[in-house]
PDB file with one MODEL, atoms N, CA, C and O in Angstrom:
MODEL        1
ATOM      1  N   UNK A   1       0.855  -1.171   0.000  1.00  0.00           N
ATOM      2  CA  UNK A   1       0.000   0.000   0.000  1.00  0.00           C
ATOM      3  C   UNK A   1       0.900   1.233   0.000  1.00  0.00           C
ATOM      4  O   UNK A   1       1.688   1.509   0.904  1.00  0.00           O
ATOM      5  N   UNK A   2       0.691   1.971  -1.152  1.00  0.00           N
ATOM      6  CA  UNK A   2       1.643   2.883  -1.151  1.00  0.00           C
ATOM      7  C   UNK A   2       1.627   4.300  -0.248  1.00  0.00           C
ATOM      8  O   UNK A   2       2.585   5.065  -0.136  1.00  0.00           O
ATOM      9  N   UNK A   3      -0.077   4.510   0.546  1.00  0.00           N
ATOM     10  CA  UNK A   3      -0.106   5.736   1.690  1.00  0.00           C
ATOM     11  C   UNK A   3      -0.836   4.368   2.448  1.00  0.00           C
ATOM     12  O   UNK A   3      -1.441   3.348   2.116  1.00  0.00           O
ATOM     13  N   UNK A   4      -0.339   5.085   3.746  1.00  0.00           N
ATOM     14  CA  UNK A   4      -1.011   4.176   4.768  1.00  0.00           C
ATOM     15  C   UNK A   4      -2.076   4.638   4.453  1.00  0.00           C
ATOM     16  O   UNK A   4      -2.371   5.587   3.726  1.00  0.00           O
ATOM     17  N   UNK A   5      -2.985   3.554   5.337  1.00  0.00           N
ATOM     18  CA  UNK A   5      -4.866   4.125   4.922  1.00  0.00           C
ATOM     19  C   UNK A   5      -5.421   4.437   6.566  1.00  0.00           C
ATOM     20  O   UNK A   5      -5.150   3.700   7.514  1.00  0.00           O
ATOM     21  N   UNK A   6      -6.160   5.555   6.646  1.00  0.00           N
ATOM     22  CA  UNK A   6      -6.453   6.242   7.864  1.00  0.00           C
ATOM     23  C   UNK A   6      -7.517   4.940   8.506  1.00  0.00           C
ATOM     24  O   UNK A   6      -8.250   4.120   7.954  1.00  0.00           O
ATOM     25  N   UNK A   7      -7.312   5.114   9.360  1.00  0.00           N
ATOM     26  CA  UNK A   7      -8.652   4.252  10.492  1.00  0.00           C
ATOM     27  C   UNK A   7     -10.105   4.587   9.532  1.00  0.00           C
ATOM     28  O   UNK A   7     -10.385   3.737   8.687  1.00  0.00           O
ATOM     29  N   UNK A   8     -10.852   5.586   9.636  1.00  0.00           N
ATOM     30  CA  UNK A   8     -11.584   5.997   9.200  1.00  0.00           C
ATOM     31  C   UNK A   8     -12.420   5.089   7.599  1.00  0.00           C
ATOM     32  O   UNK A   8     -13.578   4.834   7.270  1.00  0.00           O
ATOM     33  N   UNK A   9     -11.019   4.854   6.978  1.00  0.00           N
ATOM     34  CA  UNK A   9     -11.287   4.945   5.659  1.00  0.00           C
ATOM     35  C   UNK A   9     -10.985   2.725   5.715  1.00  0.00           C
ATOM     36  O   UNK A   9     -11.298   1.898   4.858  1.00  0.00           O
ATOM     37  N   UNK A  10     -10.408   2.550   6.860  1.00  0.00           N
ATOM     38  CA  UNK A  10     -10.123   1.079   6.810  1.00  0.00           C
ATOM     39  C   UNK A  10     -11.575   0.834   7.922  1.00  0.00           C
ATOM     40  O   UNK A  10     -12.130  -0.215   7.594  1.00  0.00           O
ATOM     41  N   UNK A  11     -12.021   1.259   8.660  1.00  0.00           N
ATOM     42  CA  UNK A  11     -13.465   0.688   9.126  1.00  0.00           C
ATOM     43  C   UNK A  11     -14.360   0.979   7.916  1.00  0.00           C
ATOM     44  O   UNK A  11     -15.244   0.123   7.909  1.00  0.00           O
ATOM     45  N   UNK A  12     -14.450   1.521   7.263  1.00  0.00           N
ATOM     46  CA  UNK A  12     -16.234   1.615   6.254  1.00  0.00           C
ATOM     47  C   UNK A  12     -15.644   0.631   5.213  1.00  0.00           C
ATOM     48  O   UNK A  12     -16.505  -0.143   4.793  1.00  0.00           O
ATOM     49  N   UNK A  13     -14.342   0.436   4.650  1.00  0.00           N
ATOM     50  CA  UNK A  13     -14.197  -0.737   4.019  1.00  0.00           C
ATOM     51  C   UNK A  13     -14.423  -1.964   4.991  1.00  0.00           C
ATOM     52  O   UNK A  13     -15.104  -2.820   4.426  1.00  0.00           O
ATOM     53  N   UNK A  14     -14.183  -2.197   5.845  1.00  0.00           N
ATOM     54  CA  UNK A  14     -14.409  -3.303   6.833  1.00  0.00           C
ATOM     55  C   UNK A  14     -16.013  -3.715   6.607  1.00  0.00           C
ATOM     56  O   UNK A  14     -16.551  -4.775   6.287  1.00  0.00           O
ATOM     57  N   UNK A  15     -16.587  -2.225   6.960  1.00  0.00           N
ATOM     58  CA  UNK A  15     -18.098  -2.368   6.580  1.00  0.00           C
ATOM     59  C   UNK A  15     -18.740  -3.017   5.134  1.00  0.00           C
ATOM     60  O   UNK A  15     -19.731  -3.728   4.966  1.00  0.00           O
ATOM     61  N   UNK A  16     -18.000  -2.608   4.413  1.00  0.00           N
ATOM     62  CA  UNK A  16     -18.137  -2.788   3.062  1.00  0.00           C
ATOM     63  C   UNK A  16     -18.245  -4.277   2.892  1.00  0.00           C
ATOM     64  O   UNK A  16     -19.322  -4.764   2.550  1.00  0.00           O
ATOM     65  N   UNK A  17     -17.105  -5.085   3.129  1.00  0.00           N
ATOM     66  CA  UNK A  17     -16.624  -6.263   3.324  1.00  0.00           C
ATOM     67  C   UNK A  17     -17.865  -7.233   4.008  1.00  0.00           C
ATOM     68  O   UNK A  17     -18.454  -8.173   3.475  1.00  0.00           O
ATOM     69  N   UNK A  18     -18.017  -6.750   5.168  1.00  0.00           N
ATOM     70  CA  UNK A  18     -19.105  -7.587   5.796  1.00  0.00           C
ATOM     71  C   UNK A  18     -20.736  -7.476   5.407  1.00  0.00           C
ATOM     72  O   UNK A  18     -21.619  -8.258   5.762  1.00  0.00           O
ATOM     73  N   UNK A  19     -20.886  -6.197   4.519  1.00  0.00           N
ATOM     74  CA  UNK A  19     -22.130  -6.061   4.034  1.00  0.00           C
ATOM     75  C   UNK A  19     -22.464  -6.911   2.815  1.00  0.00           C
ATOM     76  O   UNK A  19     -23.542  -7.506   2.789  1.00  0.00           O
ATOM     77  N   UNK A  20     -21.310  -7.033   1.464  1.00  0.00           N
ATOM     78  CA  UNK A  20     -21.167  -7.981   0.959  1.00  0.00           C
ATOM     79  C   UNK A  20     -21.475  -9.359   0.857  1.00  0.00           C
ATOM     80  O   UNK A  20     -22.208  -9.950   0.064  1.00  0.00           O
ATOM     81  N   UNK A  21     -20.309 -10.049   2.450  1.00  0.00           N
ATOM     82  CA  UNK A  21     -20.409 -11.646   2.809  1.00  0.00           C
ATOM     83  C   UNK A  21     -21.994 -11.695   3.279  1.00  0.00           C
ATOM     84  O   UNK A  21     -22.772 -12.569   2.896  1.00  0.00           O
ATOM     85  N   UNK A  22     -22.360 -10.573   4.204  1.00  0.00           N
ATOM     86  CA  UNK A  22     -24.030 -10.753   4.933  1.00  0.00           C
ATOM     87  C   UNK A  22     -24.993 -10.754   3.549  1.00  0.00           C
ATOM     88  O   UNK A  22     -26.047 -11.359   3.746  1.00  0.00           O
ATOM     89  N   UNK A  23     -24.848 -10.193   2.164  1.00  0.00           N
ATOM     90  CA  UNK A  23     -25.765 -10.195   1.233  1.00  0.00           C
ATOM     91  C   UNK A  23     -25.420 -11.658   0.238  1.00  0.00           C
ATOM     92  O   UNK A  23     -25.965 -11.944  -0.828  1.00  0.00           O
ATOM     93  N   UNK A  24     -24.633 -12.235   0.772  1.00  0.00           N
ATOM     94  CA  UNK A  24     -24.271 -13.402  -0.358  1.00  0.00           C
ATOM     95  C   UNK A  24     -23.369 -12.989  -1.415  1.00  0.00           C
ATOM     96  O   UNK A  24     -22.972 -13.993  -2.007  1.00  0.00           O
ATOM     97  N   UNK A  25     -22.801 -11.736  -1.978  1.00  0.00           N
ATOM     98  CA  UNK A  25     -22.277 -11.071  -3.535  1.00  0.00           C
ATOM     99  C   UNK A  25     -21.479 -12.018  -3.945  1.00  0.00           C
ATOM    100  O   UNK A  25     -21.598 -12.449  -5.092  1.00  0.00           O
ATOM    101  N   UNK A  26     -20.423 -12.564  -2.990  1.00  0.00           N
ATOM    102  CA  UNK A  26     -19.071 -13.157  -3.318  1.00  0.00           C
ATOM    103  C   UNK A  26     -19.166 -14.524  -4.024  1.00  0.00           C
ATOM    104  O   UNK A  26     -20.070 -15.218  -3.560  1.00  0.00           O
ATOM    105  N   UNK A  27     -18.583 -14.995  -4.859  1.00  0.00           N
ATOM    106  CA  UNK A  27     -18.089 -16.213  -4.869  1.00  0.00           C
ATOM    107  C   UNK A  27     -17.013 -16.711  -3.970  1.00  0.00           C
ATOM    108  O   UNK A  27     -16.365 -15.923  -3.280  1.00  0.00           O
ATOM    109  N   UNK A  28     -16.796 -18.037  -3.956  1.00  0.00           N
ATOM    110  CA  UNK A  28     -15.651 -18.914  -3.199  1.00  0.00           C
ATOM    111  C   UNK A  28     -14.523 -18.020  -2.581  1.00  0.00           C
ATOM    112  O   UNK A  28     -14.130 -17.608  -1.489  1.00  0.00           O
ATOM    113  N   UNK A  29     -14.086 -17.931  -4.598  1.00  0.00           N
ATOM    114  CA  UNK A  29     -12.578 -17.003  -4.537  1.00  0.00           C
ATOM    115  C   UNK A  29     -12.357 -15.473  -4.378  1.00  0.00           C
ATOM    116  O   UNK A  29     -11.327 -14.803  -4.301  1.00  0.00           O
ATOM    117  N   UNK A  30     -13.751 -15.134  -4.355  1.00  0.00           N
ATOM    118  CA  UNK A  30     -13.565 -13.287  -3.738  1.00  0.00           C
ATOM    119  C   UNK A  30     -13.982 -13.713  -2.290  1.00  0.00           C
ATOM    120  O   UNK A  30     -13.370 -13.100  -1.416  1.00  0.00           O
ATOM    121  N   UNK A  31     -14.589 -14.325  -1.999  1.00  0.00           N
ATOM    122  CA  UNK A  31     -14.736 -14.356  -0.777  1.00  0.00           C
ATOM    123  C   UNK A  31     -13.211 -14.582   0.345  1.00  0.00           C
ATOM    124  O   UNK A  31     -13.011 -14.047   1.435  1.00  0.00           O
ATOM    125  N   UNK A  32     -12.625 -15.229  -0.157  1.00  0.00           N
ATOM    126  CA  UNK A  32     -11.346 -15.481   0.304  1.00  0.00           C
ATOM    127  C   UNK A  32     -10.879 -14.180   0.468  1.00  0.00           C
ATOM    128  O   UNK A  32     -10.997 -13.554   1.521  1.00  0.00           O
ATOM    129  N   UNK A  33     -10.092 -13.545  -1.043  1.00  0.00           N
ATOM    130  CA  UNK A  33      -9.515 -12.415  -0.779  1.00  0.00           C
ATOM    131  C   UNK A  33     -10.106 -11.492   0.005  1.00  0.00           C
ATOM    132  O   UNK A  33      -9.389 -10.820   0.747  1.00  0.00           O
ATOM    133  N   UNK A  34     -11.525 -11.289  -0.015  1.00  0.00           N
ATOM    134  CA  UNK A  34     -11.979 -10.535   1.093  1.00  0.00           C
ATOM    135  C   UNK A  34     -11.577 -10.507   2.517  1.00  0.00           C
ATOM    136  O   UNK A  34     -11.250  -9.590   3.270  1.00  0.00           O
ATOM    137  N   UNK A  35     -11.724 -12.025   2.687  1.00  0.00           N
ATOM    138  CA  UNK A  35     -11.597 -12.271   4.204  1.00  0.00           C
ATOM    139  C   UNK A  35     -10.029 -12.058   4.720  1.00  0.00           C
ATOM    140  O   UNK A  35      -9.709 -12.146   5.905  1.00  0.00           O
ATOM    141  N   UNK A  36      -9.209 -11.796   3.761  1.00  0.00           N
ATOM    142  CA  UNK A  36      -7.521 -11.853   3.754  1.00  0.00           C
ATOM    143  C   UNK A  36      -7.597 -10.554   3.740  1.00  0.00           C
ATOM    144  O   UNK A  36      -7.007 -10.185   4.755  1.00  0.00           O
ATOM    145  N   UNK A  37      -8.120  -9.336   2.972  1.00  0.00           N
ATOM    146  CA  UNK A  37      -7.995  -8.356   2.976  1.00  0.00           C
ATOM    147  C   UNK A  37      -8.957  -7.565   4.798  1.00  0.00           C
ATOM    148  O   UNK A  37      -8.551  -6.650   5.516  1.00  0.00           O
ATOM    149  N   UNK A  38      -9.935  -8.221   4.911  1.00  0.00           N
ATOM    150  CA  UNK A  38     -10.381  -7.847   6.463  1.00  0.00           C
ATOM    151  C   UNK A  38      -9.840  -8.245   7.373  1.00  0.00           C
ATOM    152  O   UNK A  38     -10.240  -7.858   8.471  1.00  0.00           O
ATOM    153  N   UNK A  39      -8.555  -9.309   7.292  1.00  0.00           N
ATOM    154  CA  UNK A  39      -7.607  -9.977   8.328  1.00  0.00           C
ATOM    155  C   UNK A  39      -6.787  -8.236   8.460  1.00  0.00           C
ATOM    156  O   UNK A  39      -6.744  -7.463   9.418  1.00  0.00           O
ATOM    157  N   UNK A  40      -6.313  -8.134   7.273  1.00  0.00           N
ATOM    158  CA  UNK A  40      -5.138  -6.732   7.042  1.00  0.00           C
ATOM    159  C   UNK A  40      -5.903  -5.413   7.773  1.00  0.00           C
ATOM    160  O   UNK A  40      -5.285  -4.542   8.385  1.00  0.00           O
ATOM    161  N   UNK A  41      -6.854  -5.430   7.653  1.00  0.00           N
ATOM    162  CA  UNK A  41      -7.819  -4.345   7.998  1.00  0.00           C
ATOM    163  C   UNK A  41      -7.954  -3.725   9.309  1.00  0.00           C
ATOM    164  O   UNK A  41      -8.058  -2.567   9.712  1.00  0.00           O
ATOM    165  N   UNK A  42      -7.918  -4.922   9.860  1.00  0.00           N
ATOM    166  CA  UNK A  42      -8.578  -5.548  11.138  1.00  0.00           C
ATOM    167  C   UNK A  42      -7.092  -5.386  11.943  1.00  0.00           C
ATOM    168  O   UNK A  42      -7.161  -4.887  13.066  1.00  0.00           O
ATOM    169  N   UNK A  43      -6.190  -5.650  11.602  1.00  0.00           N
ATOM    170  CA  UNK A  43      -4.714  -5.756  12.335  1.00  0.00           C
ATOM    171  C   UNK A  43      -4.190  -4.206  12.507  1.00  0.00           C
ATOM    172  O   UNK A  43      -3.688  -3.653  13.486  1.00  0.00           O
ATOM    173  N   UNK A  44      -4.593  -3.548  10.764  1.00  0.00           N
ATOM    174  CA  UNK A  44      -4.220  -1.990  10.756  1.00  0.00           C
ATOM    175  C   UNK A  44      -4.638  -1.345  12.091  1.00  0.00           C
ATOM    176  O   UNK A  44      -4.004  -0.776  12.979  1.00  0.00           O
ATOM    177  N   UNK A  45      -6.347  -1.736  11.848  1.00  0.00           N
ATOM    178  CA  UNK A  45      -7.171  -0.728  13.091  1.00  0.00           C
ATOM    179  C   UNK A  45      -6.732  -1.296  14.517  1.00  0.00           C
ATOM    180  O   UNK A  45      -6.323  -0.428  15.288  1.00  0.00           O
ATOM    181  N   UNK A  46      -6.743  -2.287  14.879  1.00  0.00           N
ATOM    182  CA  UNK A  46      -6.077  -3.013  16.265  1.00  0.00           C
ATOM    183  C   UNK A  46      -4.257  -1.452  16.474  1.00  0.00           C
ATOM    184  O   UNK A  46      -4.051  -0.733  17.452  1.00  0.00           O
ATOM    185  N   UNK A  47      -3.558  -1.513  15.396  1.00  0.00           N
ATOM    186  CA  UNK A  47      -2.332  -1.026  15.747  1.00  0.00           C
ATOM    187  C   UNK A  47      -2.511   0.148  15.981  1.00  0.00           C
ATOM    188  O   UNK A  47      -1.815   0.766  16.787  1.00  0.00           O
ATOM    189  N   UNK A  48      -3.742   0.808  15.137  1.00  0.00           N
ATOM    190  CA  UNK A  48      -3.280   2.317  14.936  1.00  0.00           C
ATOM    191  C   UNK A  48      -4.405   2.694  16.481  1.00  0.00           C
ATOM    192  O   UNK A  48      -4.008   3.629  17.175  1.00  0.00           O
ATOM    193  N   UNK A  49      -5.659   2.006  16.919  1.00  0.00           N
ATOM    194  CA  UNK A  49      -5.632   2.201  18.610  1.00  0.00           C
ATOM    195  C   UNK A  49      -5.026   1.942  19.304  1.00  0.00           C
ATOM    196  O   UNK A  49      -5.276   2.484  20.381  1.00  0.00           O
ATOM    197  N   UNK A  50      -3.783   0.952  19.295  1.00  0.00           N
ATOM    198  CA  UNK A  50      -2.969   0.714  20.543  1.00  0.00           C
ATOM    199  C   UNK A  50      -1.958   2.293  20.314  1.00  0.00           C
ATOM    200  O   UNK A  50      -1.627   3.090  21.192  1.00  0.00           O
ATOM    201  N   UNK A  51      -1.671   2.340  18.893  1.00  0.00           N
ATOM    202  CA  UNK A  51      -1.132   3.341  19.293  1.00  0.00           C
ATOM    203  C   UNK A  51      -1.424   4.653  19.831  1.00  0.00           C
ATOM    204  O   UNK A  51      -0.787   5.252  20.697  1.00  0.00           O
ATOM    205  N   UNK A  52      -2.173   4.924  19.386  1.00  0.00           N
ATOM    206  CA  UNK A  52      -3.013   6.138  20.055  1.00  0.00           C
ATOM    207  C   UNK A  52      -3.644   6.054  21.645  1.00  0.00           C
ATOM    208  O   UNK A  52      -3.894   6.975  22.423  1.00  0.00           O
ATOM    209  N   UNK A  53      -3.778   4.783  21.787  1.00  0.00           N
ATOM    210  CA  UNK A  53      -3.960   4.624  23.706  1.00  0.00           C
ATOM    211  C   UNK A  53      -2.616   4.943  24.174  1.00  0.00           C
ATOM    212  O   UNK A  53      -2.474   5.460  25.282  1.00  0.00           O
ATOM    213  N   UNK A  54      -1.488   4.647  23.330  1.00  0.00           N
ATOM    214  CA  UNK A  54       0.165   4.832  24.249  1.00  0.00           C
ATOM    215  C   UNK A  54       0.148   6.446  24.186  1.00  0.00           C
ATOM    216  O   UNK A  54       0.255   7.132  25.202  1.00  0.00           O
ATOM    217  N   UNK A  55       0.035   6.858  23.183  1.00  0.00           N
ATOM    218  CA  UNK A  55      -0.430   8.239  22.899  1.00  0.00           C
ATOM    219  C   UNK A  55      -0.407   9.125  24.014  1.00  0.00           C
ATOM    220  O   UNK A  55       0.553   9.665  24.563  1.00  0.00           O
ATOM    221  N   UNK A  56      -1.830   9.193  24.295  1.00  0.00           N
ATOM    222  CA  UNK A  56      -2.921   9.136  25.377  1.00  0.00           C
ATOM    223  C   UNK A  56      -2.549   9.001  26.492  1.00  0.00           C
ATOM    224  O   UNK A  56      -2.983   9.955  27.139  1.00  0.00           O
ATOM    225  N   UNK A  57      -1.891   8.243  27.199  1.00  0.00           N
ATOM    226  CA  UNK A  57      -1.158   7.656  28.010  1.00  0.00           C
ATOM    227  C   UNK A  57      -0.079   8.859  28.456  1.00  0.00           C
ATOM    228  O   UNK A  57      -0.089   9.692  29.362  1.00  0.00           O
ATOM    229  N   UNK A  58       0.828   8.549  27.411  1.00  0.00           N
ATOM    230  CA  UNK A  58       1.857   9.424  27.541  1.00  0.00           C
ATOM    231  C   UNK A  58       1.878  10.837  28.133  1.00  0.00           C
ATOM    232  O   UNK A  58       2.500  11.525  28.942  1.00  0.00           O
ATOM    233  N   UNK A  59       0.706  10.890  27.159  1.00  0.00           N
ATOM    234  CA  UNK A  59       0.418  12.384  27.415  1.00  0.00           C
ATOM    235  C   UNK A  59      -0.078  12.817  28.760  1.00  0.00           C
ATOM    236  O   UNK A  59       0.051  13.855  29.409  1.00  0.00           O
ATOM    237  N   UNK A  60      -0.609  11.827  28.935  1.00  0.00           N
ATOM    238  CA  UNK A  60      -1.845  12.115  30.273  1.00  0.00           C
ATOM    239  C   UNK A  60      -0.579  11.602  31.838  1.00  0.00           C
ATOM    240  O   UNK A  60      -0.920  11.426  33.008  1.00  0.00           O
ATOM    241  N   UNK A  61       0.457  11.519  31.405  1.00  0.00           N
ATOM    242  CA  UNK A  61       1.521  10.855  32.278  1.00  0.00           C
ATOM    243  C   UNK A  61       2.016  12.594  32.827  1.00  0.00           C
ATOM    244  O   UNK A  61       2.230  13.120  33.920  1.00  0.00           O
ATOM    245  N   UNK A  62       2.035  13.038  31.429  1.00  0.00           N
ATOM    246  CA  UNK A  62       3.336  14.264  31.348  1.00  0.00           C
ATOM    247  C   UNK A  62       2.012  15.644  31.811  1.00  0.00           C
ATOM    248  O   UNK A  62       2.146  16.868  31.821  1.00  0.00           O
ATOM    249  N   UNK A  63       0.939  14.877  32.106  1.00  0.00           N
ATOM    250  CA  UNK A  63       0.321  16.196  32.753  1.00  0.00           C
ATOM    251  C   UNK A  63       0.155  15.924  34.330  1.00  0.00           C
ATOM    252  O   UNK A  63      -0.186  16.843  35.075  1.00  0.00           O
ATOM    253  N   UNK A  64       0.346  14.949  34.691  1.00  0.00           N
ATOM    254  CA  UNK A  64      -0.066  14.375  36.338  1.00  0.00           C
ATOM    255  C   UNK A  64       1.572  14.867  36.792  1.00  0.00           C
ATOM    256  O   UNK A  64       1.631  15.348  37.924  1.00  0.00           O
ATOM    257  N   UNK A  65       2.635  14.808  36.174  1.00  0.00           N
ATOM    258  CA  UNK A  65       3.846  15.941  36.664  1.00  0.00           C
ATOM    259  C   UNK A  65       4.223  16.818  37.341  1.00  0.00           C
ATOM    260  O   UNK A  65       5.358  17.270  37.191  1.00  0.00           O
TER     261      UNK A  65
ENDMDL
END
């Protein structure tokens, strides 16, 4: 991926993804890549809140000082 992709824009594809599998659209083999591409999705958004809780954290460390 040549720009990272914002939280924002990787949850409504997430949405996208599961609105799809819930309507039946996919065959076998899109269904796969789907589910490989919502594994990636799913890991992005997991990292980019942990990071932002350390964030958060940090910050909220350097004000109790």
């Amino acid at each position: 991926m040549a720009k990272e992709m914002k939280y924002e824009a990787a949850i409504k594809r997430l949405e996208e993804i599961v609105e799809s599998i819930e309507n039946d659209e996919l065959d076998l083999e899109q269904l796969n890549v789907n589910l490989k591409e919502a594994q990636r999705l799913i890991k992005l958004c997991r990292d980019k809140l942990t990071k932002t809780e350390e964030e958060i954290n940090k910050t909220l460390e350097g004000i109790d000082k």
